[in-house]
N, CA, C and O atoms as a GROMACS GRO file, in nm:
protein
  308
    1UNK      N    1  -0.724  -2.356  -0.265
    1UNK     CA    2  -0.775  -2.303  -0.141
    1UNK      C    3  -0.825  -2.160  -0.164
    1UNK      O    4  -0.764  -2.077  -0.230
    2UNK      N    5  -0.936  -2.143  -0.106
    2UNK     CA    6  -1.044  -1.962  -0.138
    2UNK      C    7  -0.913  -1.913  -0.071
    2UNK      O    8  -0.837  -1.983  -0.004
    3UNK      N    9  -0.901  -1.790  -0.097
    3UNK     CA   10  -0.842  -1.660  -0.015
    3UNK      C   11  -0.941  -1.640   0.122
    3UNK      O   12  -1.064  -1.644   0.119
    4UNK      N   13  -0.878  -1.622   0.212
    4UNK     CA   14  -0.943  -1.592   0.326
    4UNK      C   15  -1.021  -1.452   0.337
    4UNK      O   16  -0.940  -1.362   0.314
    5UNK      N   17  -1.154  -1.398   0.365
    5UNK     CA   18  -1.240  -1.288   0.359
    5UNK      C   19  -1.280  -1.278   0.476
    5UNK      O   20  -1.294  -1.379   0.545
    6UNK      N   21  -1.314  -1.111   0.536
    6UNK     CA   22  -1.373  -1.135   0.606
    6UNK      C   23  -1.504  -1.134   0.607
    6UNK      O   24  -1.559  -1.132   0.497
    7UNK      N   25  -1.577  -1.136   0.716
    7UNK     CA   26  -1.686  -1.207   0.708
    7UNK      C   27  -1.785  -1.139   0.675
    7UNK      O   28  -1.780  -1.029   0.731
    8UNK      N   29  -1.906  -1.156   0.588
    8UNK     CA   30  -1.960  -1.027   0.503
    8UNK      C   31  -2.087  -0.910   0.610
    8UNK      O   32  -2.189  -0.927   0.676
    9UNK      N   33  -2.026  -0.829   0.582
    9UNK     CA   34  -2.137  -0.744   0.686
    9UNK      C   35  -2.080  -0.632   0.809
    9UNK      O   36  -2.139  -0.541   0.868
   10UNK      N   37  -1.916  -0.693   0.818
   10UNK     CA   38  -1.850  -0.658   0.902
   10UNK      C   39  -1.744  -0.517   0.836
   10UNK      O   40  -1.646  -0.490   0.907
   11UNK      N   41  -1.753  -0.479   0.777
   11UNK     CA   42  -1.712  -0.353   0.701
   11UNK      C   43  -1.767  -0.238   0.776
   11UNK      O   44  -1.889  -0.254   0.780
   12UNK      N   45  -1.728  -0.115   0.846
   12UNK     CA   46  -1.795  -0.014   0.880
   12UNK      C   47  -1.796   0.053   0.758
   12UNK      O   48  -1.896   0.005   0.704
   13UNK      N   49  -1.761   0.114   0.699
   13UNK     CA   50  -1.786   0.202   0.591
   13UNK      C   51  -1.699   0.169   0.451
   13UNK      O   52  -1.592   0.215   0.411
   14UNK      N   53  -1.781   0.080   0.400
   14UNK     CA   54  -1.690  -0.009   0.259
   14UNK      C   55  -1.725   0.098   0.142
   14UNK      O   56  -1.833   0.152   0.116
   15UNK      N   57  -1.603   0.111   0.083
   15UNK     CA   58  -1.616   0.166  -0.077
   15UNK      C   59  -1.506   0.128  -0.177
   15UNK      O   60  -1.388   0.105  -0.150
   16UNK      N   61  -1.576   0.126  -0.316
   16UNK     CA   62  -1.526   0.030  -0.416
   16UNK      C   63  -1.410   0.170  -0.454
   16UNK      O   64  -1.440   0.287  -0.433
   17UNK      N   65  -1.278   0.125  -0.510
   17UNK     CA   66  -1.170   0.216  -0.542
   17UNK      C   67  -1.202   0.171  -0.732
   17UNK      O   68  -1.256   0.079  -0.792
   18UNK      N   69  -1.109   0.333  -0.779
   18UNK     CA   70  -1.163   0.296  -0.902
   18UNK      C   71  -1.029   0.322  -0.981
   18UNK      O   72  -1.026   0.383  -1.088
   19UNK      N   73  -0.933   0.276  -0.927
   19UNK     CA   74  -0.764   0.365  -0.957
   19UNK      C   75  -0.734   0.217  -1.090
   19UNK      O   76  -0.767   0.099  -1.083
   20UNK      N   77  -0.653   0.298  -1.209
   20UNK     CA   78  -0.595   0.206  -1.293
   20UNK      C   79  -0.480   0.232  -1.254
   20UNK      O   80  -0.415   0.332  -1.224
   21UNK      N   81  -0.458   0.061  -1.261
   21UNK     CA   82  -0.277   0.048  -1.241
   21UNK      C   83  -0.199  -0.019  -1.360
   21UNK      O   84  -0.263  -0.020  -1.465
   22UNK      N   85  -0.081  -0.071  -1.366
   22UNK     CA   86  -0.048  -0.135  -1.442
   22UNK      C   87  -0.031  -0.275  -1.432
   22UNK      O   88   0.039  -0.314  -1.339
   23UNK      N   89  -0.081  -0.361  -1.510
   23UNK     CA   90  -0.125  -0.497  -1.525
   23UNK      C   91  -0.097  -0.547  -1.417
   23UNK      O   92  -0.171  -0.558  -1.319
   24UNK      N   93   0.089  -0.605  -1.438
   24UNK     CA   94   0.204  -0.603  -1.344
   24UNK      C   95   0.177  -0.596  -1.222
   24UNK      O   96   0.187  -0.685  -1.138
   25UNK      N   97   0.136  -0.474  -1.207
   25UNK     CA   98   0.151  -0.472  -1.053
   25UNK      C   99  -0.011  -0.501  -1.029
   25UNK      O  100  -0.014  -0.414  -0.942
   26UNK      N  101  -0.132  -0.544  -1.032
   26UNK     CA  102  -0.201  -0.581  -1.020
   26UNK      C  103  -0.194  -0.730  -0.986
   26UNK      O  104  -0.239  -0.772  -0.879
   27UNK      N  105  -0.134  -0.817  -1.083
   27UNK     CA  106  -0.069  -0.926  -1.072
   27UNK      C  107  -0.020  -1.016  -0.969
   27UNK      O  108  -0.037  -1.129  -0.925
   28UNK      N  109   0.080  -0.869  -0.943
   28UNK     CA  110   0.193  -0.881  -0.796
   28UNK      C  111   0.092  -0.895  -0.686
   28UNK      O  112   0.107  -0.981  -0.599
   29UNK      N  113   0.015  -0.832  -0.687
   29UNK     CA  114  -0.108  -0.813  -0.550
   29UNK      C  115  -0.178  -0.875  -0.561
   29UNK      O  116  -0.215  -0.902  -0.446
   30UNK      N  117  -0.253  -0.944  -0.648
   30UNK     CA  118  -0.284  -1.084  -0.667
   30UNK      C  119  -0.235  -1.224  -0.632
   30UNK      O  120  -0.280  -1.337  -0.616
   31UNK      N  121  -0.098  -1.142  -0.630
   31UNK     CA  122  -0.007  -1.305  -0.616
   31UNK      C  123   0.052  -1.279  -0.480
   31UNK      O  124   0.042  -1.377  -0.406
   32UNK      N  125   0.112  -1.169  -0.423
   32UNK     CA  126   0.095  -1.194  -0.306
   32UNK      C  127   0.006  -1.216  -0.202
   32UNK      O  128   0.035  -1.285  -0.104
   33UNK      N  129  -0.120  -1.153  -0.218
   33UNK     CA  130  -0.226  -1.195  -0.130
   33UNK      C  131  -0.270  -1.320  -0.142
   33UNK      O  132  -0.337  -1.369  -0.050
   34UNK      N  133  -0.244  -1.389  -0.249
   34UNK     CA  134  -0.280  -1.577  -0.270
   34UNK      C  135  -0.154  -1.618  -0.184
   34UNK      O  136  -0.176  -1.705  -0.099
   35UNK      N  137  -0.084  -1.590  -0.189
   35UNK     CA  138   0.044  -1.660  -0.106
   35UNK      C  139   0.034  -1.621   0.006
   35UNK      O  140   0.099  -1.698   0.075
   36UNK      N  141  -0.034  -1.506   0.100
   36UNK     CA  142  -0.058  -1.490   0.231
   36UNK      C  143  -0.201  -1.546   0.297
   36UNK      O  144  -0.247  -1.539   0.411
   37UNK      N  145  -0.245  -1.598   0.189
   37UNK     CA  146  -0.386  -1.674   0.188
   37UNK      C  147  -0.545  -1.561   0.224
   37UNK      O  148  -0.634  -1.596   0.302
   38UNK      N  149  -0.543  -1.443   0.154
   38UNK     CA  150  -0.607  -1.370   0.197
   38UNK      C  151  -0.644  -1.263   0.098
   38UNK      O  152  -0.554  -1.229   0.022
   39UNK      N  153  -0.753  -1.209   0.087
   39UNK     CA  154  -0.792  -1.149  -0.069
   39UNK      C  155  -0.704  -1.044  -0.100
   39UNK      O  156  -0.604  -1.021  -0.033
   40UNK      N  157  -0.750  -0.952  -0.239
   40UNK     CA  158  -0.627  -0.879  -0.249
   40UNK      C  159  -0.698  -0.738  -0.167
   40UNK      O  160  -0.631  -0.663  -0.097
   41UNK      N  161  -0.817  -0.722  -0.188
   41UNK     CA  162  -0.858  -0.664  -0.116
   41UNK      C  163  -0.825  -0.613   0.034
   41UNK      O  164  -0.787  -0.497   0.053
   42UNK      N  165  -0.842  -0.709   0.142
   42UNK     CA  166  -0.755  -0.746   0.293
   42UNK      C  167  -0.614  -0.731   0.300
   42UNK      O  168  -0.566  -0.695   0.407
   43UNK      N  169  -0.517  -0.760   0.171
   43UNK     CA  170  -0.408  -0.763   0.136
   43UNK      C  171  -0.360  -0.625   0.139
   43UNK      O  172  -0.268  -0.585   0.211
   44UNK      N  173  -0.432  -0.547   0.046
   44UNK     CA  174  -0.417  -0.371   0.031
   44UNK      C  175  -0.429  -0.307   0.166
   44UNK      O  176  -0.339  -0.228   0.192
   45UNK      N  177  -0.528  -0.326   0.262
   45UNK     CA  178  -0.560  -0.281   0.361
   45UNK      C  179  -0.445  -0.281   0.436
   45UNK      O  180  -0.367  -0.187   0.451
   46UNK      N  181  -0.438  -0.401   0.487
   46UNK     CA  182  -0.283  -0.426   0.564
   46UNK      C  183  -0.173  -0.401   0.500
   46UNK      O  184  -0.063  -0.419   0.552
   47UNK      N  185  -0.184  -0.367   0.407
   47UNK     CA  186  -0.048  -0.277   0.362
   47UNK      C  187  -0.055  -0.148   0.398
   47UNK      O  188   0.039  -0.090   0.454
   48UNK      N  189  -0.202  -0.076   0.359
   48UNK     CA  190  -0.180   0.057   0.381
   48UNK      C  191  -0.158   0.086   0.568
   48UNK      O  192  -0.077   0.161   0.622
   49UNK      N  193  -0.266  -0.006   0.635
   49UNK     CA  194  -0.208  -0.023   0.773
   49UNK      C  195  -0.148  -0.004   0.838
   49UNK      O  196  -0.166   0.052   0.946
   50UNK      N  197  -0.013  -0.063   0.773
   50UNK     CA  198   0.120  -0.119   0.844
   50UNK      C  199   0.228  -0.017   0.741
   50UNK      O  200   0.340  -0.067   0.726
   51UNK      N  201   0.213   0.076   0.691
   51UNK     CA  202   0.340   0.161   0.618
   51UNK      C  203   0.376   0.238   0.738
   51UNK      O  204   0.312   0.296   0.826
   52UNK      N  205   0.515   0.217   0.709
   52UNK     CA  206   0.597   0.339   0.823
   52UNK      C  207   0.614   0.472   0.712
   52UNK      O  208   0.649   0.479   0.594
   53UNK      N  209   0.576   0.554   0.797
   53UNK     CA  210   0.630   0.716   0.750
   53UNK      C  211   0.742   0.735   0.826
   53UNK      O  212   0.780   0.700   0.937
   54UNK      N  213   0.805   0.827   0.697
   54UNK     CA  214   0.929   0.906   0.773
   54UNK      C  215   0.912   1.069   0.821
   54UNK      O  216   0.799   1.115   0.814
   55UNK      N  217   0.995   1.135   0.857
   55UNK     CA  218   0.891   1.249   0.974
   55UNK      C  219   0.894   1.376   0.804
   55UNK      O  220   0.939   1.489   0.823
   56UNK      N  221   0.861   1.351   0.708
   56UNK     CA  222   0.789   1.395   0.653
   56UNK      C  223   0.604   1.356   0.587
   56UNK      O  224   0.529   1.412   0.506
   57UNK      N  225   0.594   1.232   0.675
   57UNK     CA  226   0.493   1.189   0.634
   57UNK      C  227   0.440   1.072   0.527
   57UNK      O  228   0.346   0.993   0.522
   58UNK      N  229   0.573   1.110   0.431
   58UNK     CA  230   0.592   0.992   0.346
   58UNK      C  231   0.656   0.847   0.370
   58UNK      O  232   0.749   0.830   0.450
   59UNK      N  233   0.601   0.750   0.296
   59UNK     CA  234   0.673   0.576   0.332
   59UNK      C  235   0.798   0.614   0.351
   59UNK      O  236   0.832   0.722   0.302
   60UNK      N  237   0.883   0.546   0.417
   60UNK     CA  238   1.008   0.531   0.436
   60UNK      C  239   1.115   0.493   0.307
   60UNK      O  240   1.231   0.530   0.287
   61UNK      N  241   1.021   0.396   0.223
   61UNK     CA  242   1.067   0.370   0.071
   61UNK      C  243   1.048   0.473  -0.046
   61UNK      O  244   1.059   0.462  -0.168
   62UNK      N  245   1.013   0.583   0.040
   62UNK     CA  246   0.963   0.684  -0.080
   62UNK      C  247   1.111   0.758  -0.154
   62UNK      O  248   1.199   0.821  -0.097
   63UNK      N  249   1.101   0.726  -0.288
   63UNK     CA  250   1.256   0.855  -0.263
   63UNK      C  251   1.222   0.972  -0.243
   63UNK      O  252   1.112   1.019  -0.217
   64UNK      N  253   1.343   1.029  -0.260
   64UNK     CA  254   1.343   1.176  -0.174
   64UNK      C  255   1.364   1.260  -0.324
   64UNK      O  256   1.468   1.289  -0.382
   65UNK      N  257   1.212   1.289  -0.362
   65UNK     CA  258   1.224   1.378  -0.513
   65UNK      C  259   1.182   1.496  -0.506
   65UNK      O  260   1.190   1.557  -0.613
   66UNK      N  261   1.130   1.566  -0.399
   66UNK     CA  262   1.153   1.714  -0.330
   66UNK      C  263   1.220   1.732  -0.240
   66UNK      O  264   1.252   1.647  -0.157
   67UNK      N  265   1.250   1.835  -0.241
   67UNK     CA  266   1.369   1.909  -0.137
   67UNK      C  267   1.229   1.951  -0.050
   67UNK      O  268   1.119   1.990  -0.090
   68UNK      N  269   1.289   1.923   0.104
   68UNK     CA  270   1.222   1.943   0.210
   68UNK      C  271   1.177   2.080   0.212
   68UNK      O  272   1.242   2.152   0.137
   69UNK      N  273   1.083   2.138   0.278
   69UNK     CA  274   1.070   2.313   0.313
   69UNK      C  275   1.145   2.319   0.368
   69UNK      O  276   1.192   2.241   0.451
   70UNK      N  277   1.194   2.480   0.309
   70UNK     CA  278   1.288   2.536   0.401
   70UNK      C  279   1.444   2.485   0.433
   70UNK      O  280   1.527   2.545   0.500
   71UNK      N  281   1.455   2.386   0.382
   71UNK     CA  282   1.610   2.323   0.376
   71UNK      C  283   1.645   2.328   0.240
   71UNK      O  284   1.575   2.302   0.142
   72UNK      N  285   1.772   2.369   0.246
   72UNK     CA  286   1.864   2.262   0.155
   72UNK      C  287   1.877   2.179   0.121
   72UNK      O  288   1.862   2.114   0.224
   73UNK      N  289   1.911   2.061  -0.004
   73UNK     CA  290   1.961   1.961  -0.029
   73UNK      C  291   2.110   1.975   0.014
   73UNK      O  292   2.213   2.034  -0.016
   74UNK      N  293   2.064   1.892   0.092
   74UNK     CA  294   2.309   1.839   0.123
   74UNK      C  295   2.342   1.702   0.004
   74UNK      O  296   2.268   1.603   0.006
   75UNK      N  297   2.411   1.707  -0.055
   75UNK     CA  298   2.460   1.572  -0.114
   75UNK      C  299   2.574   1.514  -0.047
   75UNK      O  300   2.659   1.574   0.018
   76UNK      N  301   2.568   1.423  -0.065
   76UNK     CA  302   2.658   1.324   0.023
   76UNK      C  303   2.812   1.292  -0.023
   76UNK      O  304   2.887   1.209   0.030
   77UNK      N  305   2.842   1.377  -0.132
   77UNK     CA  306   2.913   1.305  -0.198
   77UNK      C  307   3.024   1.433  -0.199
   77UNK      O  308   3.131   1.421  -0.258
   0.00000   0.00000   0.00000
């Protein structure tokens, strides 16, 4: 079954990305967007879409590898 596209023409302002990744994860996005039935292209989009930030701005899955402005690190431990 094709990956689902949308329909050609309907792009307001399309541009080609030129980022190297690693194989792997190219793969992964390949293979999940075949399993959601939809290119990887459409696939990326709705990912970037749909990310929650946390109230620094970053994904919610991001770790925490700077210390905030102006705060302290507290450790938990």
């Amino acid at each position: 079954m094709a990956a689902h596209r949308r329909p050609r023409g309907t792009m307001r302002d399309p541009i080609r990305t030129g980022y190297e990744i690693e194989r792997a994860a190219k793969e992964r996005l390949d293979a999940l967007a075949d399993h959601a039935g939809v290119s990887s292209a459409l696939y990326f989009e709705r990912l970037i879409e749909n990310v929650e930030l946390n109230d620094q701005g970053l994904p919610v899955w991001w770790p925490e590898e700077r210390a905030r402005d102006g705060e302290l690190p507290i450790d938990s431990a």
